[in-house]
C-alpha positions as CSV (number, residue, x, y, z in Angstrom):
1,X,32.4,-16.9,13.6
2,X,30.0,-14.0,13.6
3,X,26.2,-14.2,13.9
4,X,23.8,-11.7,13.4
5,X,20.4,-12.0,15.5
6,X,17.1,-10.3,14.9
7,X,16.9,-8.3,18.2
8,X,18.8,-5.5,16.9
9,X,18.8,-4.0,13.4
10,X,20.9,-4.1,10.2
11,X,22.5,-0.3,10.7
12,X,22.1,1.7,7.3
13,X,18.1,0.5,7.0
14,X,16.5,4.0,5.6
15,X,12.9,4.8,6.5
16,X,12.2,3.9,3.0
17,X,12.7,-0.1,2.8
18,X,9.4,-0.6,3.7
19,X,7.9,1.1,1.5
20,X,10.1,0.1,-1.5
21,X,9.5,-3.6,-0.5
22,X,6.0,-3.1,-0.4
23,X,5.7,-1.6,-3.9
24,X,8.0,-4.9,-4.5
25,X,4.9,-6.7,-3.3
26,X,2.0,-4.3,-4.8
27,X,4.3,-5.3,-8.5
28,X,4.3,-9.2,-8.1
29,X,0.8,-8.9,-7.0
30,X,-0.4,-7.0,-10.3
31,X,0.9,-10.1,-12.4
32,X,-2.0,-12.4,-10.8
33,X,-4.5,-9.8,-11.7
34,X,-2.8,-8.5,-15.1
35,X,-5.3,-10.4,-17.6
36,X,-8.3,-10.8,-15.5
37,X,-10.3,-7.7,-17.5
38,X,-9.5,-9.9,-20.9
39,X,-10.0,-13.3,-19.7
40,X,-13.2,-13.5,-21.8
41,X,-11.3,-12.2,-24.9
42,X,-8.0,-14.5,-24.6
43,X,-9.5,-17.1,-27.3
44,X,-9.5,-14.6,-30.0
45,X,-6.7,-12.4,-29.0
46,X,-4.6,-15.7,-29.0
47,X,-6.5,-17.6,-32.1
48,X,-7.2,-20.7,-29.5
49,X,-9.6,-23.1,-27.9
50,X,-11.0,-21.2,-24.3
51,X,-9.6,-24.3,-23.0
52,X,-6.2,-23.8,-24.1
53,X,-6.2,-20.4,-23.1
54,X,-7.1,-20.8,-20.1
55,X,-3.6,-22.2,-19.5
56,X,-2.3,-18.5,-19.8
57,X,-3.7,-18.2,-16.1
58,X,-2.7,-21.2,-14.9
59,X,1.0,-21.2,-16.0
60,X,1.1,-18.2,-13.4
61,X,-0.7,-19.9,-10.8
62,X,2.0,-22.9,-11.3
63,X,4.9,-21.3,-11.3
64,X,4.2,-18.8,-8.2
65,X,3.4,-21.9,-6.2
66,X,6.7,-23.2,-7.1
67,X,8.6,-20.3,-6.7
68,X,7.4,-19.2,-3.4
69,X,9.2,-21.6,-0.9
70,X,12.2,-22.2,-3.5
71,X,12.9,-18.5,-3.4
72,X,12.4,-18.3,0.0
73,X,15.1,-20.6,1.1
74,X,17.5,-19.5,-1.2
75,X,17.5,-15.8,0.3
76,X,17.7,-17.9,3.4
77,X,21.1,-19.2,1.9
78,X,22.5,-16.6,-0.3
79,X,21.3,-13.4,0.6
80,X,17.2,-11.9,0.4
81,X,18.0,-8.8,-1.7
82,X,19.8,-10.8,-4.2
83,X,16.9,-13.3,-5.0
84,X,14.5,-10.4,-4.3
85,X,16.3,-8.7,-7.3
86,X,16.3,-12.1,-9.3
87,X,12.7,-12.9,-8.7
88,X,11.8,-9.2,-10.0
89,X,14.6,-9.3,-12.7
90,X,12.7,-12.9,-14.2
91,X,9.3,-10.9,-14.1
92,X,10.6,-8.2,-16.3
93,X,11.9,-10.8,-18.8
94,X,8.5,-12.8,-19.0
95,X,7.0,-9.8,-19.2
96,X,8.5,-8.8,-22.1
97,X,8.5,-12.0,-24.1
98,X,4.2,-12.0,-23.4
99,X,4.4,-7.9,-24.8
100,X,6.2,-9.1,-28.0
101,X,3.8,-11.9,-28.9
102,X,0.3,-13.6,-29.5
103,X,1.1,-16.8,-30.0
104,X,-0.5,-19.3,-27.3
105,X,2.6,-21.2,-26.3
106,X,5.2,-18.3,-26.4
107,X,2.8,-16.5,-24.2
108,X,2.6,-19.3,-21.6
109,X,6.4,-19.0,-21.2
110,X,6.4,-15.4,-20.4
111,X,3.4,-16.0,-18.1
112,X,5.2,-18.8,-16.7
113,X,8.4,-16.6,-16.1
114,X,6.1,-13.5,-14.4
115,X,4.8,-16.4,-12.0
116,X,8.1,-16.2,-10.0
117,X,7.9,-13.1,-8.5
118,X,5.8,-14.6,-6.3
119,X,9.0,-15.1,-4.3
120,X,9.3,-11.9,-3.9
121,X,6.6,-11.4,-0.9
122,X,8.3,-14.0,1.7
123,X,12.0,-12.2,0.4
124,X,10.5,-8.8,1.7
125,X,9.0,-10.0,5.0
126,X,12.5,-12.0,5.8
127,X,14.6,-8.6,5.0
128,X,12.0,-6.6,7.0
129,X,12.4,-9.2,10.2
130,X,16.3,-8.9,9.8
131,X,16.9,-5.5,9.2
132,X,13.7,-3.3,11.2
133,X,13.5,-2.7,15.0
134,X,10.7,-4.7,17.0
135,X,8.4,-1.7,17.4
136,X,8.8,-1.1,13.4
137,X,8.3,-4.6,12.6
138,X,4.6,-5.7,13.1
139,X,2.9,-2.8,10.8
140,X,6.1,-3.2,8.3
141,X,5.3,-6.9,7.7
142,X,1.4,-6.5,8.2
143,X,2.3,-4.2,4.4
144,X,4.1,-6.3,3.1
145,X,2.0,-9.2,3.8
146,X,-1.3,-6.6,2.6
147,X,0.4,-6.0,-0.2
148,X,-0.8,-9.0,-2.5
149,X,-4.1,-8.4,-2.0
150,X,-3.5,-4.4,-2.4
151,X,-1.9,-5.1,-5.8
152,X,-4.7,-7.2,-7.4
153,X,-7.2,-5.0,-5.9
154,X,-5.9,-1.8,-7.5
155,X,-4.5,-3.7,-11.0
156,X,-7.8,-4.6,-12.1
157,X,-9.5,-0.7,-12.7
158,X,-5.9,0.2,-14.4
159,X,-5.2,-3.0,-16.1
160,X,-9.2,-2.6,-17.5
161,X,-8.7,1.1,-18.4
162,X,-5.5,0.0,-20.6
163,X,-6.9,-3.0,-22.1
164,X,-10.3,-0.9,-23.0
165,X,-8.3,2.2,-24.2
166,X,-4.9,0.5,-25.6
167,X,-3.7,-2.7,-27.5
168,X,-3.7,-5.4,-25.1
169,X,0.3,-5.9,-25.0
170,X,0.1,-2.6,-23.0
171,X,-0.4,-4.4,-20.0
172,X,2.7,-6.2,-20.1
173,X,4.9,-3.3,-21.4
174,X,3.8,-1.6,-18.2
175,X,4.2,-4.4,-15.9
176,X,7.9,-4.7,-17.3
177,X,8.3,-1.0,-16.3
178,X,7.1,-1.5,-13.2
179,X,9.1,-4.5,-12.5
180,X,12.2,-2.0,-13.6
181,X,11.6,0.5,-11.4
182,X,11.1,-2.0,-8.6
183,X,14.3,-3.5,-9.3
184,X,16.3,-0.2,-8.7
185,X,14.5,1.0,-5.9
186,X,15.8,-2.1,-3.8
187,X,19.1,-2.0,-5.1
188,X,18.9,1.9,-4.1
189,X,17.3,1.7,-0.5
190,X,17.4,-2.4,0.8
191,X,20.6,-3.6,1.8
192,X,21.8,-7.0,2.4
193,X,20.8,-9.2,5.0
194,X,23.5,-10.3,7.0
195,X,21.2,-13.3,8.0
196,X,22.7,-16.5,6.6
197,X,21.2,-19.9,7.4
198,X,24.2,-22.9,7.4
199,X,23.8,-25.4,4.9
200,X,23.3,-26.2,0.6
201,X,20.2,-26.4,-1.3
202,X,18.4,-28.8,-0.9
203,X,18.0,-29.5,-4.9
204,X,16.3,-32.7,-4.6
205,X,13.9,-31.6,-2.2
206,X,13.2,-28.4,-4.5
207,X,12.3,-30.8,-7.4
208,X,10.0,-33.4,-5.0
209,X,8.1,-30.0,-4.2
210,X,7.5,-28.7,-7.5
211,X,6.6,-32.3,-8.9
212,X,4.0,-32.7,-6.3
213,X,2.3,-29.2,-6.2
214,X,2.4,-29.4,-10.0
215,X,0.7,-32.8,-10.0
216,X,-1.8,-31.3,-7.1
217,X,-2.6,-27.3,-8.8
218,X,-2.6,-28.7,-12.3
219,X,-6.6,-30.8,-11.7
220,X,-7.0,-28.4,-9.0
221,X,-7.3,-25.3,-12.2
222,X,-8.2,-27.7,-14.1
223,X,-10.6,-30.0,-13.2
224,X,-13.7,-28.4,-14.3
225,X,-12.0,-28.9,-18.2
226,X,-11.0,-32.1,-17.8
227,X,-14.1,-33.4,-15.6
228,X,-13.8,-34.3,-11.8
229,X,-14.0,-37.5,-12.1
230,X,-11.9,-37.9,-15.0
231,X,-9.3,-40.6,-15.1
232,X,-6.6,-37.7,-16.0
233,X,-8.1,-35.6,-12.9
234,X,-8.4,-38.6,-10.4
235,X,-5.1,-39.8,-11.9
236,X,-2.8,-36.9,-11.3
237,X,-4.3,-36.2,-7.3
238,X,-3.2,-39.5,-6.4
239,X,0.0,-39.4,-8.0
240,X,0.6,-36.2,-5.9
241,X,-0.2,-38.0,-2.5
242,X,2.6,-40.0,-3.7
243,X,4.9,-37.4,-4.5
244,X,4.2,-35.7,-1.5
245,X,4.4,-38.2,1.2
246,X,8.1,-39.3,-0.4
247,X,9.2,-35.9,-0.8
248,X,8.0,-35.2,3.3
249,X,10.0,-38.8,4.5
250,X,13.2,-37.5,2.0
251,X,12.8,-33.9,3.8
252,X,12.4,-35.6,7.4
253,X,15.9,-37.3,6.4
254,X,17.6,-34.6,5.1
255,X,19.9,-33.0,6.9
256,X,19.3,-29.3,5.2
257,X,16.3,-29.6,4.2
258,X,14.4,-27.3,1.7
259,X,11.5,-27.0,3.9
260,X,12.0,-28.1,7.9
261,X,9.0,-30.1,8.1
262,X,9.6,-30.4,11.9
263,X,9.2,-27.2,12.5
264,X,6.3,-26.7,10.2
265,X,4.4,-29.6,12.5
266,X,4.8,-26.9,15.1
267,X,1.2,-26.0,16.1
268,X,2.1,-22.0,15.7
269,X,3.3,-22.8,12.4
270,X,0.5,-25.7,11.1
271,X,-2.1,-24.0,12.3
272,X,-1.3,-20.9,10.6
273,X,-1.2,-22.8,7.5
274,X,-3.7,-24.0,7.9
275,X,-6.0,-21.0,8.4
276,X,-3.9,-19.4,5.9
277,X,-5.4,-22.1,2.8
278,X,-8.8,-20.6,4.2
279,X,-8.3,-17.2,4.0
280,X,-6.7,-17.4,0.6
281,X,-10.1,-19.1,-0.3
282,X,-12.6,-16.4,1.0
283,X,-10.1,-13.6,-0.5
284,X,-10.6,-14.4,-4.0
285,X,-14.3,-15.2,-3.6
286,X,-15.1,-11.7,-3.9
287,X,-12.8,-11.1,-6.9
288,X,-14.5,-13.5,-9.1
289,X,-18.0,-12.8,-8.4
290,X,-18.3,-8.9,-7.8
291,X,-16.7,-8.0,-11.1
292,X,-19.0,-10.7,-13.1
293,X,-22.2,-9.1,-11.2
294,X,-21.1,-5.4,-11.7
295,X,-20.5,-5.7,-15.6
296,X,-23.6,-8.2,-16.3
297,X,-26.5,-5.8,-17.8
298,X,-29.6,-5.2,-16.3
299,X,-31.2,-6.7,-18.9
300,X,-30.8,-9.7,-16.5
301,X,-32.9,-8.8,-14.1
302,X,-30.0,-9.2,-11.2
303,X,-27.0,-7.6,-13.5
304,X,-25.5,-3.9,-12.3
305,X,-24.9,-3.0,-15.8
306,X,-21.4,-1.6,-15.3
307,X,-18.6,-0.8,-17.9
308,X,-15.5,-2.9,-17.4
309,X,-13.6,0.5,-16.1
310,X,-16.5,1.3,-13.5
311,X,-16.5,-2.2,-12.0
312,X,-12.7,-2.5,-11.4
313,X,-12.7,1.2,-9.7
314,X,-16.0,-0.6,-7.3
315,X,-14.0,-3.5,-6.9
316,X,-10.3,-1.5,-6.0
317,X,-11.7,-0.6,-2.2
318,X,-11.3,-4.1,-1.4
319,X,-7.1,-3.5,-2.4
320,X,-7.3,0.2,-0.4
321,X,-8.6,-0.5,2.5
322,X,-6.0,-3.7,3.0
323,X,-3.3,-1.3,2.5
324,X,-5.2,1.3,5.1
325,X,-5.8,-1.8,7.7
326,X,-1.9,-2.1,8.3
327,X,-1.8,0.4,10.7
328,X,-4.2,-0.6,12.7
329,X,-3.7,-4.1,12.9
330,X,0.1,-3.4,13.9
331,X,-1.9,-1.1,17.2
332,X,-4.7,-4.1,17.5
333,X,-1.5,-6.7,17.6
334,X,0.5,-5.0,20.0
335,X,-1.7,-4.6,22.4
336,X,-3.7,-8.6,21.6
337,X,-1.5,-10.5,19.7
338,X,-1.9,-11.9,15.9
339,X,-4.1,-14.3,17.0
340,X,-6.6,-12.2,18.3
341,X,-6.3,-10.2,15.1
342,X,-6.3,-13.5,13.1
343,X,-10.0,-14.3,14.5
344,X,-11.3,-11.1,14.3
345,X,-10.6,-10.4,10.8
346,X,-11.8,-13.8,10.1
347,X,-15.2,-12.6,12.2
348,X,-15.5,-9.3,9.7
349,X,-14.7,-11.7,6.7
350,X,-17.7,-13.6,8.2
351,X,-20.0,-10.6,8.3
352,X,-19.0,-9.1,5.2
353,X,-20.0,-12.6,3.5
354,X,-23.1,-12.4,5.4
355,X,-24.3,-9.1,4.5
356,X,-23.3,-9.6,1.2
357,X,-25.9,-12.3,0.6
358,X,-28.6,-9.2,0.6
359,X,-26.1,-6.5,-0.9
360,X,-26.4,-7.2,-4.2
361,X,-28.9,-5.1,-6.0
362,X,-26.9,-2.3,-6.0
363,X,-23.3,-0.8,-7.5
364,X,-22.8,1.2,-3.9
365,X,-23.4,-2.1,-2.1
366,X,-20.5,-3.8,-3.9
367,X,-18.7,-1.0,-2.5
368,X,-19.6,-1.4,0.7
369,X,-19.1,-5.7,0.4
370,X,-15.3,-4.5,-0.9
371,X,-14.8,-2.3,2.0
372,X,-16.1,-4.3,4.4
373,X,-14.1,-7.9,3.2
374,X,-10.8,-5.8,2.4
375,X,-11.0,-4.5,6.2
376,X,-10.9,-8.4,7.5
377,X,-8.8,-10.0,5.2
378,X,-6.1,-6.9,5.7
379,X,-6.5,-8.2,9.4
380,X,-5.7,-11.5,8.5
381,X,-3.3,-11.1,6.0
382,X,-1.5,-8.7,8.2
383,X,-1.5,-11.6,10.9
384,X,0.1,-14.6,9.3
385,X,3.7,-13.5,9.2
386,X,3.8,-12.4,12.4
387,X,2.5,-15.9,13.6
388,X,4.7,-17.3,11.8
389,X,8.3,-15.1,12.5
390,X,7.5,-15.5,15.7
391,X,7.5,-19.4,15.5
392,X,10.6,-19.9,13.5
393,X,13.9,-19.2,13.5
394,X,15.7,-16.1,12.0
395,X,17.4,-18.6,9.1
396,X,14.4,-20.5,8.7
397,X,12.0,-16.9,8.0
398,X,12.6,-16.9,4.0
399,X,11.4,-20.5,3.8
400,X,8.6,-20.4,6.6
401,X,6.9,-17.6,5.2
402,X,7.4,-19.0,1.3
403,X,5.6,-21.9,2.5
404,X,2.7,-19.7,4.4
405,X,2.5,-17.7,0.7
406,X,2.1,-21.4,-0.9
407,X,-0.5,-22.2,1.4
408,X,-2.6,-18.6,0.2
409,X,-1.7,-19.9,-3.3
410,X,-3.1,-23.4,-2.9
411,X,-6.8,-21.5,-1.1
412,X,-6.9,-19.2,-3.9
413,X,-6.3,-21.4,-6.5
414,X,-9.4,-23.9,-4.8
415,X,-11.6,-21.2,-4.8
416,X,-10.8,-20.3,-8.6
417,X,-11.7,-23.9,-9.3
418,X,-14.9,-24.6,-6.8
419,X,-16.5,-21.2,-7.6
420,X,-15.6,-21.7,-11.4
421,X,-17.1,-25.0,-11.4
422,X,-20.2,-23.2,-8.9
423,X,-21.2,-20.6,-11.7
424,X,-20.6,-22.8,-14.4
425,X,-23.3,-25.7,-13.3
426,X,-25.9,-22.8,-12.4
427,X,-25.5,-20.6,-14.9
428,X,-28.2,-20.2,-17.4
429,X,-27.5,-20.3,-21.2
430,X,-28.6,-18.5,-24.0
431,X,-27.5,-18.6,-27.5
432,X,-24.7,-20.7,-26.8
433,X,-23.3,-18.5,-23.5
434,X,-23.2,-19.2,-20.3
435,X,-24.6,-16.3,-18.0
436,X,-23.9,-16.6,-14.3
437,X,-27.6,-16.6,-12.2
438,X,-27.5,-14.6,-8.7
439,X,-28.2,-18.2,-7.4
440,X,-24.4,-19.3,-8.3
441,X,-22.9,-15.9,-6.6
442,X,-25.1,-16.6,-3.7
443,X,-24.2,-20.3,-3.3
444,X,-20.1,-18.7,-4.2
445,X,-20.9,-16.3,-1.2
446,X,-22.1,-19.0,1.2
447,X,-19.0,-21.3,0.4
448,X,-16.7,-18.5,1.2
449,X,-18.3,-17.7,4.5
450,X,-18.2,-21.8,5.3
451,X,-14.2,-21.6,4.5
452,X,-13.9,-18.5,7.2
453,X,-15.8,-20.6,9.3
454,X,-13.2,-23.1,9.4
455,X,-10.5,-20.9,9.1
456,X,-11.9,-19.4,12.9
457,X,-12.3,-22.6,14.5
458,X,-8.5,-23.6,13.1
459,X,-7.1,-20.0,14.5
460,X,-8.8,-20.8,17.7
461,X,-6.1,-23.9,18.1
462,X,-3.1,-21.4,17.9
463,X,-1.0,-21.3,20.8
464,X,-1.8,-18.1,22.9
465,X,1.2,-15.5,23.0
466,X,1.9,-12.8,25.8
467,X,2.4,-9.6,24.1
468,X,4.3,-6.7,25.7
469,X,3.0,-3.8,27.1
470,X,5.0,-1.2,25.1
471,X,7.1,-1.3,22.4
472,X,10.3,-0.5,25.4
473,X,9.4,-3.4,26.9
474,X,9.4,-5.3,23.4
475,X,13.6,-5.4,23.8
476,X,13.5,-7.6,26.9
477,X,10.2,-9.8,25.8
478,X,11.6,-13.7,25.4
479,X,10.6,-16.0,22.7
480,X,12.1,-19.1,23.2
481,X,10.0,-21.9,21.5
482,X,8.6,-24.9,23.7
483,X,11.3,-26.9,22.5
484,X,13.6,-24.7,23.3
485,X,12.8,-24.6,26.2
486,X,12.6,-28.5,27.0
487,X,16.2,-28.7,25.8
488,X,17.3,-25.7,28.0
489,X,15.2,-27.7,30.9
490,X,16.9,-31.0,30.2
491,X,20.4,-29.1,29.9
492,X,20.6,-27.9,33.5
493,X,20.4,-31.7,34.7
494,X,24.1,-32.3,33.1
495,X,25.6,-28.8,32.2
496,X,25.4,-25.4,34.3
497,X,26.0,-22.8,31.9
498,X,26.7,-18.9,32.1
499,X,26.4,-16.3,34.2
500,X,27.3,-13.0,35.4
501,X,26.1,-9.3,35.8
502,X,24.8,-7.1,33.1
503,X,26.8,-3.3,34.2
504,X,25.8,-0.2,32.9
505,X,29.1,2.3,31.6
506,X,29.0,3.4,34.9
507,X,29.3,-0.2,36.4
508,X,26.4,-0.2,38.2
509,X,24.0,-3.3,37.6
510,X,21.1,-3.1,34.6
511,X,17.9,-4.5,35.7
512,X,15.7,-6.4,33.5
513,X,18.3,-6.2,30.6
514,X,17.7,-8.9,27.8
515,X,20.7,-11.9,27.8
516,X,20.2,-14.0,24.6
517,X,22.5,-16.9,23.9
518,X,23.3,-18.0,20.6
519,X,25.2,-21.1,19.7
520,X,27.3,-21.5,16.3
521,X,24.3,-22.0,13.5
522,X,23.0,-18.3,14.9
523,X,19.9,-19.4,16.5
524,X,18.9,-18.7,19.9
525,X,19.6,-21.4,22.1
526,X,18.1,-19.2,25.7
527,X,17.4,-15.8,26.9
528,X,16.7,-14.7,30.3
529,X,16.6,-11.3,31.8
530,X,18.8,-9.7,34.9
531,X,17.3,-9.4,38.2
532,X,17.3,-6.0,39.8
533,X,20.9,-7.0,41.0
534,X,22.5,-7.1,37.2
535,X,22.9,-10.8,37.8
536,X,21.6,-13.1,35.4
537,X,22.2,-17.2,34.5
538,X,21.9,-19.3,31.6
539,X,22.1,-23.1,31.3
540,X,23.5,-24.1,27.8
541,X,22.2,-27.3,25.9
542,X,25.9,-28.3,24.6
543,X,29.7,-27.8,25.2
544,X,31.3,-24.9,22.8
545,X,31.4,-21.6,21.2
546,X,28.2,-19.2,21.7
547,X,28.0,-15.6,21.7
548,X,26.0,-14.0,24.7
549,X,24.0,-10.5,23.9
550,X,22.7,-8.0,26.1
551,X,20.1,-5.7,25.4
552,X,18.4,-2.7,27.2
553,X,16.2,0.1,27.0
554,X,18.5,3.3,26.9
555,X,22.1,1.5,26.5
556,X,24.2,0.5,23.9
557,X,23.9,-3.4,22.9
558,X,26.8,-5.6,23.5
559,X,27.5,-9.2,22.2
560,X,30.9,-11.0,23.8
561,X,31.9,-14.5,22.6
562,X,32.5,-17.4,25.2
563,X,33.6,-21.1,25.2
564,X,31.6,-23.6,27.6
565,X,33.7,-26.4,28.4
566,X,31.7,-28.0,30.8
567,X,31.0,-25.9,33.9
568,X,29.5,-22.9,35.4
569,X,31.4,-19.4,33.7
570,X,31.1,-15.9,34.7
571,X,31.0,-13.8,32.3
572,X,30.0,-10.3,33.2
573,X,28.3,-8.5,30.1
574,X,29.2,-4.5,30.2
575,X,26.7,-2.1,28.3
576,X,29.5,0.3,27.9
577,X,31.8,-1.6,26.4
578,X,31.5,-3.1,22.4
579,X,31.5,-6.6,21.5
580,X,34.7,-8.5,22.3
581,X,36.0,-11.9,23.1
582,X,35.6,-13.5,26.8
583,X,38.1,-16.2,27.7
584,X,35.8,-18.3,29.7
């Protein structure tokens, strides 16, 4: 049986799959952001209540939710591109159907069927993890991760030059082309993952899931309709607990689950999470109450007076410089780790907030707020799949990261409803509409800055992580979990294990050369490094077939198959050699 691991490379990865999954990103992103320069004009457009309309938006919100740790999973099963390419493929056809209509509930479906590309942002970090090199792999996902935020941020000054300029449908005729292109850029440039986790879908679980985070979103967006204290919004809450807690015990049983809920309880991986739901909170914060305050007139007294055009172009900083922070957070989290980069971006979220509070009598101090909050939440962004990669296993990274991107989803789509609910109750009205007072952006401001708060103190419960030195030394830095670890720990009391020298193609011994052992599912079961004699030892946690691969800086990699049958084995690993069987 052949494995593939994530310490080397797929071969055949160009230099462009990272930037042709991130455009993948920047396109599912654009779909969140698509309408929000005509939200005000949906009632008449589609000859409806604002309360039905509304449900244009939320359909969306739904269906990404949903899709995100479905999708995820099944590239974990069947292969990353192809669901990448499905996800995308589903956003062109919803597309379509919401360019050829007006009608409220044909338009819902297509908006529904765009929501799935959400998908597509946990696909592109799982093919990065599988196919990149570790010193390509932190400022590749830190993109890709980026590229959500980059998306909305730069769809809203295009999508609000088209809709000013153009007949509405426009928007969706050219998300549909974009989703095209997209399409045959990956099938051009991203092969394949190799990467398969064992297993079936877990269909069950998939339905549990989307029955409870429907039952939870739906009087999440909607509460402020219906009333919080509604029978309908109290109703369907609870009945999500429910769903929730039976869908976690069916999971916990399950012996493939859809979502490993064991590992998730991992305090690398909750914790993250966690911080994640607070990040997504204080990120769209600023994208509902900067474009309201730029395009209210002066007449106000507080209002910037901007066209619709000049407030998206204020507002698309906060999209550039998340794209721009990448690269710096891949230097910052090389040298500190993603946690370290976790809290400080949550510290310049925090200031940005905090200065905002007095930065708003101005366009140019918009600006400034947008640069400012898109530096920190590029810094967080960027940290959350690397937190999490490194806490899961290789078959498990589709999944763990859909379920991060849910838990963004579920903050974004509480701060749509709290801050809605915020500028509704203080706004001031006359003749009939509802005018958002600076007290309401305040108050939005000061909620945001309370949900970094708790974001900070949650990253500050994140295990600590050594980081290597240099990207060299990156090829012979172990991972192994804690558990992994225990089970190794309790192995040695009843089974040795391997060992052996690691020789160079001259047969002399390779110092600190990498030794990873992987059992049958292709996880690693333990890594250890040579000594400066070649020799190195490994303890396995079971009898039978593993494959044992050696890495080091400036030789060739080798993996050899080997059989424990209960006792100690040599098995001498040579550099020069390629992979081959080892009768042990």
């Amino acid at each position: 049986m052949t494995h593939t691991t994530t310490d080397q490379p797929t071969r055949g990865a160009s230099g462009a799959v990272v930037p042709v999954l991130a455009f993948a990103g920047i396109v599912v992103a654009v779909m969140q952001t698509l309408l929000v320069p005509v939200i005000k004009d949906l009632p008449q457009l589609l000859g409806t209540e604002p309360s039905n309309a509304t449900w244009v938006l939320t359909s969306t919100l739904l269906s990404g939710a949903v899709a995100t740790p479905i999708m995820g999973r099944l590239g974990d099963l069947y292969g990353k591109r192809r669901m990448l390419v499905l996800s995308l493929a589903v956003m062109v056809v919803g597309a379509l159907i919401s360019a050829l209509t007006s009608e409220l509930l044909t338009m819902i479906v297509g908006r529904t069927l765009q929501g799935f590309a959400m998908g597509a942002i946990p696909l592109g970090i799982g093919l990065m993890r599988d196919m990149l090199p570790r010193e390509k792999l932190s400022s590749a996902m830190a993109l890709m991760s980026s590229s959500i935020g980059v998306g909305g941020g730069l769809a809203l000054p295009a999508a609000a030059l088209v809709a000013q300029h153009t007949n509405w449908h426009a928007l969706f005729y050219g998300a549909a082309g974009l989703g095209v292109l997209s399409i045959a850029l990956t099938l051009l440039v991203v092969p394949e993952s190799p990467m398969r986790a064992e297993g079936s879908f877990d269909v069950a679980g998939a339905l549990g899931l989307s029955t409870g985070l429907v039952l939870l979103l739906l009087p999440i967006t909607k509460g402020s309709d219906w009333g919080w204290s509604s029978g309908t919004t109290l109703g369907l809450f609870a009945a999500s607990v429910v769903v929730l807690l039976l869908w976690g015990l069916f999971e916990l049983r399950h012996s493939a689950p859809l979502v490993d809920l064991r590992t998730t309880a991992r305090p690398a991986v909750l914790f993250t999470n966690l911080a994640s739901i607070m990040v997504g909170v204080s990120f769209y914060v600023v994208s509902l109450v900067l474009p309201q305050l730029l395009q209210l007139p002066k007449a106000t007294g507080y209002g910037l007076g901007q066209s619709m055009v000049s407030a998206g172009l204020l507002v698309a900083p906060l999209g550039l410089t998340m794209m721009f922070t990448a690269p710096v957070y891949a230097r910052l989290s090389a040298k500190y780790g993603p946690k370290t980069t976790l809290i400080l971006g949550m510290l310049i979220i925090g200031i940005g907030y905090g200065a905002g509070l007095g930065l708003m009598s101005a366009a140019w101090q918009s600006l400034v707020i947008a640069v400012v909050l898109g530096a920190g939440i590029g810094l967080a962004y960027s940290s959350l799949p690397a937190l999490i990669v490194g806490a899961v296993p290789a078959s498990e990274t589709g999944a763990a990261n859909g379920l991060n991107t849910l838990m963004r989803s579920i903050g974004t789509s509480v701060s749509s409803a709290v801050i809605g609910m915020v500028l509704a109750n203080t706004a001031n009205h006359v003749g009939g509409v509802a005018i958002p007072t600076m007290h309401g952006f305040r108050v939005s401001f000061l909620i945001a800055t309370g949900a970094v708060a708790v974001g900070l103190a949650l990253a500050l419960f994140l295990p600590k992580r050594s980081v290597p030195e240099t990207a060299a030394a990156q090829h012979t830095q172990l991972r192994a979990s804690s558990e992994e670890d225990a089970a190794l720990a309790n192995a040695e009391s009843v089974l040795r294990g391997f060992r052996g020298r690691v020789l160079s193609a001259e047969g002399t011994p390779v110092a600190r050369a990498k030794v990873t052992l992987i059992d049958r599912r292709g996880r690693q079961a333990g890594a250890t490094l040579s000594g400066e004699d070649g020799a190195y030892a490994l303890a396995v946690p079971a009898e039978g077939a593993y494959v044992l691969a050696a890495t080091a800086v400036g030789h060739g990699p080798l993996a050899s198959s080997a059989t424990h049958a209960g006792d100690e084995r040599a098995v001498d690993l040579d550099l020069a050699l390629p992979g081959e069987t080892v009768s042990a």
